[in-house]
N, C-alpha and C positions, 0 to 999 in steps of 0.2 A: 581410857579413851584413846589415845596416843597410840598404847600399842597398838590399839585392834586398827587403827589409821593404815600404820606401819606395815602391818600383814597384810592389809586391804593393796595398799600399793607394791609390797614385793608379789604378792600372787598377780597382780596387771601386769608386771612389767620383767617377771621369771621365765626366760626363755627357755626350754628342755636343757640341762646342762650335768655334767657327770659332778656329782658330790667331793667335794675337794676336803680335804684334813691340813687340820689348823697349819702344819707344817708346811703344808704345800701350797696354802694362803701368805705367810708369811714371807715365805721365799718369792714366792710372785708380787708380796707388798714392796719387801729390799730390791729385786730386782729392776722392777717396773714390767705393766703388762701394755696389750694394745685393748683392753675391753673396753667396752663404750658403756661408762657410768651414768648414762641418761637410761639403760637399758635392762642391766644386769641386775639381781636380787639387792634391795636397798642396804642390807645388812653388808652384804659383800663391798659393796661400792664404797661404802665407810668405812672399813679394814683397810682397804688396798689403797685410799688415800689418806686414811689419819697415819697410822702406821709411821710411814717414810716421813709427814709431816711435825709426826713427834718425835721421830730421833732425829731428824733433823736440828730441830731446835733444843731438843737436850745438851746435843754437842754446842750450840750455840751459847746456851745458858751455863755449860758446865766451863767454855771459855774463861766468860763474865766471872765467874764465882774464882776459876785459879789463878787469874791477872790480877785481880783483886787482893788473893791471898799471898801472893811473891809482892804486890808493890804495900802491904801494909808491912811489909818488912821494913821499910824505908821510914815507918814513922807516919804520924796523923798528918804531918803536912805533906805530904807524898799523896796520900788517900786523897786530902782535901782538893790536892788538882786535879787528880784523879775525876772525883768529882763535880767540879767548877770544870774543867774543860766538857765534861758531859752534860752539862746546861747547853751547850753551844753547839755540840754535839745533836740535842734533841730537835732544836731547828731542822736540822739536817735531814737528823730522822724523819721529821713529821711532812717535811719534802717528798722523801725515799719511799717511806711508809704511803702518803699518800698518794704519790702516784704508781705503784705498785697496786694499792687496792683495784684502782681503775683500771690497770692493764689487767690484773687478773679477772676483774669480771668484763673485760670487750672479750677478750681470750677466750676464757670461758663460753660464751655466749657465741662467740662465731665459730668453735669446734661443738657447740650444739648444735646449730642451723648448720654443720658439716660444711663449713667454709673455711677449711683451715689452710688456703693461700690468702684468704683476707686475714687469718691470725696473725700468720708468717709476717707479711705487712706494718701490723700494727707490733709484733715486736721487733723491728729494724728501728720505727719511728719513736718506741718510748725511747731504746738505747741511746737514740740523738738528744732527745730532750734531757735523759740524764746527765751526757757529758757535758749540755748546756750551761744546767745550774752549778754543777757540781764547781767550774773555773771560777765567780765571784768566790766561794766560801775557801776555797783555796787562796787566791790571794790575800784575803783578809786576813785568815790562820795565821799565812805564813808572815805577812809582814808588821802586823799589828797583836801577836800573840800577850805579849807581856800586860798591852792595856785591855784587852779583854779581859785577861786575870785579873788586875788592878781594880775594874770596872765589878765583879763580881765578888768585892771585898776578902779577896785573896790575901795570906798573911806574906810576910818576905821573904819566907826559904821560897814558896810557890812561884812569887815573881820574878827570882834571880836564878833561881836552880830549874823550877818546873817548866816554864815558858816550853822550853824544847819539847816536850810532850804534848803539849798544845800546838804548837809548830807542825809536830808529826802528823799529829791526828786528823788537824783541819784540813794540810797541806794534802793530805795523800785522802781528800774525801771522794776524791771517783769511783774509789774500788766500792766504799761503802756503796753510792750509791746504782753501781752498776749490780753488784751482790742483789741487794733490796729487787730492782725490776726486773734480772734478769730471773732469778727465782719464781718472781711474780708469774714471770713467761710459762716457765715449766709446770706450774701449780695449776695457774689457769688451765691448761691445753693436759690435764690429768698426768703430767711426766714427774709426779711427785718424787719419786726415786732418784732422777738423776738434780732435783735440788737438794736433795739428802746430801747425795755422794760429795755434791760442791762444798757443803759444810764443814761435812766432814775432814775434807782434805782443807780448806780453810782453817781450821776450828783446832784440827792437830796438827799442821805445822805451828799455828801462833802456842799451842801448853808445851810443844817441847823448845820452842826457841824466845821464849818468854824469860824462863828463870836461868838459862842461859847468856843472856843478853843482859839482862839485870843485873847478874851478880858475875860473869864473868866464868869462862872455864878455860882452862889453858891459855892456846894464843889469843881468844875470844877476850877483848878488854872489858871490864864489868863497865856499863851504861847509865846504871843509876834507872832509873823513870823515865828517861829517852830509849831507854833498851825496851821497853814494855810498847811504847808506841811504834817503833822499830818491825818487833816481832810480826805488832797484828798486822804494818802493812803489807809484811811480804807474806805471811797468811792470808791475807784475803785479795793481793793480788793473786798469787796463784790459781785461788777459787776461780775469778773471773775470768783467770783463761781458759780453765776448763770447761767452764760457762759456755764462752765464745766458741772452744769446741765442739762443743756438746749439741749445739744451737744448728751450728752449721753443718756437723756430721747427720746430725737428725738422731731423736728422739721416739718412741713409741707414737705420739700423737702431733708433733709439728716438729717441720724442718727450716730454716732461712735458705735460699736461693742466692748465689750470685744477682741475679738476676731483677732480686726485692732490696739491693742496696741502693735504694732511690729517695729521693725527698718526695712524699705523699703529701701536697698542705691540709687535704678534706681530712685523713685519717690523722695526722699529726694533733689536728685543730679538735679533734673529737675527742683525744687522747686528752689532753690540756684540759677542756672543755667539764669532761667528765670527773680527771682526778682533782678540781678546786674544792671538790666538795671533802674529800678525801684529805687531803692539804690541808686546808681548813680546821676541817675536823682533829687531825694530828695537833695542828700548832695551838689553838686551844689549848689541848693536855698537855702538849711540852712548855710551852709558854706558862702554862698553870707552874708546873715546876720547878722553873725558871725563879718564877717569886717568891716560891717554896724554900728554894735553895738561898737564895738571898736574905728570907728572913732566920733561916738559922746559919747561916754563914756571920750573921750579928749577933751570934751565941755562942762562939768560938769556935775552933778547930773542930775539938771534939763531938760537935752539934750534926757538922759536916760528916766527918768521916766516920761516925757513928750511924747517919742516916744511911751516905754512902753504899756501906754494908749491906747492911738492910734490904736497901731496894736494888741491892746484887740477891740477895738471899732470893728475895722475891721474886726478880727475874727470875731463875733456874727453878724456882719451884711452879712459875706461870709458863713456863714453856711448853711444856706438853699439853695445856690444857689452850694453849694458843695455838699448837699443832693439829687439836680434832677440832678448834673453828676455821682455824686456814681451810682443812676438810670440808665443812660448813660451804664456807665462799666459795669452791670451786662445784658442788654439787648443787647450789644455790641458781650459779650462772650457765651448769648448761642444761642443766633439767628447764629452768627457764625456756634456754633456748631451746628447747625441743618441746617444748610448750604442754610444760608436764608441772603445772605450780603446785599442784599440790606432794607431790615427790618430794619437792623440792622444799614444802614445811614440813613433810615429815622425817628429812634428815636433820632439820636444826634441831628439833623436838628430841628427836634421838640422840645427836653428839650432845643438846643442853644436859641430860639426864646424867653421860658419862662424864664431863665435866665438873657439875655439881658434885658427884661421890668422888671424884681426885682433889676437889679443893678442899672437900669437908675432912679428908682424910689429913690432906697439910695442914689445915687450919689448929688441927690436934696436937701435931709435932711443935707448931710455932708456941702455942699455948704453954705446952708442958716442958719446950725446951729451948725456949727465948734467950737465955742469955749464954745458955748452953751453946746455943750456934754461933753468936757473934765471938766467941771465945775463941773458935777455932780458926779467926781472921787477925786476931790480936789480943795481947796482953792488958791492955790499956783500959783501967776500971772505967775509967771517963766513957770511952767510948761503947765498951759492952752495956753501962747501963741505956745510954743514947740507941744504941740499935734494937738493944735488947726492950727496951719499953716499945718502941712501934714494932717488931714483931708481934708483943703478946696482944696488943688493942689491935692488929690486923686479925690474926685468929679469930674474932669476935664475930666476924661479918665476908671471914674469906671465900665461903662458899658461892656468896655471889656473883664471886668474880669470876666464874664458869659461866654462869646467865649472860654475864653483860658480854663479856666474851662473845660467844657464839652468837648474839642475837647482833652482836653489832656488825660481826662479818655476815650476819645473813645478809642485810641494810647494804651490805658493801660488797657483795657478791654478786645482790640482785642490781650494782649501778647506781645505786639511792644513797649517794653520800654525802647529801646533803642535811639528811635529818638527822643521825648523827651529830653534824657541825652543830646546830640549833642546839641541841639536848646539852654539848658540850658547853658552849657558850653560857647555857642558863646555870647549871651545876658546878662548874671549875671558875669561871671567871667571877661573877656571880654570885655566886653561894661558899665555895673552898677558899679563894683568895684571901676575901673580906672574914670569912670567919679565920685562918687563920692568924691573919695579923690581931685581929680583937683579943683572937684566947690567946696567942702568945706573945703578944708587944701588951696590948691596951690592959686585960686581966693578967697580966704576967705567971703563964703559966709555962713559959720559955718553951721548952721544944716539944713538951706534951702538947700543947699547945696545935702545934702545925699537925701533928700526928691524930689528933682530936678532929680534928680540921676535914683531913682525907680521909679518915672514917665515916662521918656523918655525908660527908658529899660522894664519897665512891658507893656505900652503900646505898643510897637514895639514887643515883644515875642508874646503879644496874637493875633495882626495880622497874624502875623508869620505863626505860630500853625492852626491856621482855615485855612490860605491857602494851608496851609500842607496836611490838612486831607483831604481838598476839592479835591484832587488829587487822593486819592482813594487806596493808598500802602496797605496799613494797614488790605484789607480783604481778605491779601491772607500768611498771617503770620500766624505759626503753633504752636501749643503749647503742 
């Protein structure tokens, strides 16, 4: 039924157009085009923006996974801060993350309704909002690093050696958060290519000045774990000048003005307004995390840095399937806005399908080769079997981490992220929290236990979610 959906809306919306080959789609995906994805063949519309959206985040993901593999060099208490600074970390994110979603679906939506000096606008005013937040969590990093560790039942090499990595990270969170909305800009307004390129160039300065920085080369003095946070900042500052270039030189689908460097309160306040739900939504899952990490951080190191892994593993293998729902969100919000909703479910329908067959494909690898992969991050039996056991209970149920995916950027695409926050509330706070602590403190089944945990609650959220959107609310929310 989908398909015939699918054909029903690219025969509406197929303008007379010369037959393109795969290569000359591709090139036009990497490069960036000026077509107007509320218009053109629905199949086309989702190459030309998954595409740039997944190698974008491949690079992103393959960062995560080589930072990871140069600092397990250093030892499980190396990884362990690694990891505890990334609790603090996820705050930030669910910030970044969230108001990102909101800029990209006003974005979106006002390059449907063909207003894109009101785009232009609204991304001058997230930029403000994010240098905003971004100075508290700075200070705090930088001056309070050590008791945050402490606070997060960090062991002693972590608090007297790691600190500075913490230091780094938190101190230098502008770029993070500038990366997250200025992206969001690009995504929204179809310039999915030139958020690629920023990655890119992000993503590869931080692998080649990473294990340089760490272990030292020549006149370069080896940093230890400070070198690792070192690297990613001046990797993703650069991203974000290229960003600010990019922005300002102009784009295939929106440019900034001199002229739009102005304080808007109506649009700033709709910005705010919009991404709470979005914010919300994030801190939830990271704060879910948070307590996650806490309860095996009371299981040793190796609980930590074993998970750690892990959910690098699993970053880099959700990246591309988080790349064709970014897709999702941007065709979401301006099919909307060109007041074409049902276009606009028949792209989720479509990237959900290809989603489902790349997870189900992972889902295989983690199965059959679980402790195989954590191997290749460390020697440490401890911790291969720790990573290696939630790889293999993730396989179980990975496929639907493609559904929850895309159905939740549909929700956040169309503006609606609100419902989201709710759905998160009842299953992570709620439901994962409380059962982890029960199977792994109260039943003492130690770290199976927490891994137990977010199986039974990740799997049950992303049915949740698709049945949710299958219902149809979502495309009559205004933004």
């Amino acid at each position: 039924m989908s398909n015939e959906h699918d054909t029903a809306i690219d025969a509406r919306t197929t303008a007379p157009d010369a037959p393109h080959s795969l290569w000359s789609e591709l090139r036009d995906a990497i490069r960036g085009t000026n077509a107007d994805y509320t218009k053109i063949p629905l199949r086309r519309a989702v190459f030309l923006l998954a595409v740039p959206m997944v190698l974008e985040l491949v690079l992103e993901s393959t960062f995560a996974v080589v930072d990871i593999f140069f600092v397990a060099k250093l030892g499980p208490s190396a990884v362990a801060t690694v990891g505890l600074t990334e609790t603090y970390l996820f705050l930030l994110y669910s910030i970044a993350m969230g108001l990102a979603m909101s800029v990209t679906a006003i974005v979106a939506r006002r390059i449907g309704e063909n207003k894109r000096g009101e785009a232009a606008i609204t991304s001058v005013q997230a930029i403000l909002i994010a240098l905003l937040v971004s100075l508290p969590f700075a200070i705090v990093g930088i001056v309070w690093a050590k008791d945050l560790l402490r606070l997060m039942g960090a062991d002693a090499w972590s608090i007297e050696h790691g600190y500075r990595y913490t230091q780094w990270m938190l101190g230098g969170n502008a770029v993070i958060m500038l990366l997250f909305v200025i992206n969001a800009i690009f995504r929204g307004a179809g310039d999915a290519a030139i958020a690629m390129r920023v990655l890119w160039l992000a993503n590869g300065l931080n692998i080649v000045l990473c294990p340089l920085l760490i272990f030292g080369f020549g006149p370069i003095p080896a940093l230890g774990i400070e070198g690792a946070a070192i690297a990613t900042n001046i990797g993703r500052g650069a991203g974000v000048a290229l960003q600010l270039y990019m922005l300002f030189r102009g784009g295939k689908h929106i440019r900034v003005a001199l002229s739009q460097l102005a304080w808007h309160g109506a649009v700033l306040f709709n910005i705010v307004r919009t991404s709470l739900g979005g914010i919300g939504q994030m801190l939830v899952s990271m704060t879910s995390w948070i307590f996650l990490m806490r309860i095996l951080s009371s299981l040793g190191s190796d609980a930590v840095a074993g998970a750690t892994i892990a959910i690098r593993i699993m970053m880099f293998t959700l990246m591309p399937a988080w790349g064709m729902s970014n897709a999702a969100a941007t065709l979401v919000g301006q099919n909307l806005g060109a007041d074409q909703p049902a276009r606009a479910e028949a792209a989720v329908w479509r990237i959900g399908w290809y989603n489902m067959a790349f997870t189900s494909a992972v889902s295989i690898a983690f199965f059959a080769f679980h402790h195989e992969l954590i191997a290749l991050f460390t020697r440490d039996p401890g911790v291969i079997a720790v990573g290696g056991e939630w790889l293999r209970i993730l396989s179980y149920s990975y496929f639907v981490y493609g559904w929850w995916m895309v159905s939740v950027q549909a929700f956040n695409g169309a503006g609606d992220t609100v419902t989201p926050t709710k759905i998160n509330v009842v299953f992570f706070w709620l439901i994962q929290i409380p059962l982890a602590y029960v199977l792994a403190i109260s039943l003492d089944w130690q770290y199976l236990g927490v891994f137990w945990a977010v199986f039974v609650s990740e799997t049950a959220v992303g049915l949740f979610t698709l049945w949710l959107f299958s219902r149809g609310k979502w495309k009559t929310v205004q933004v």
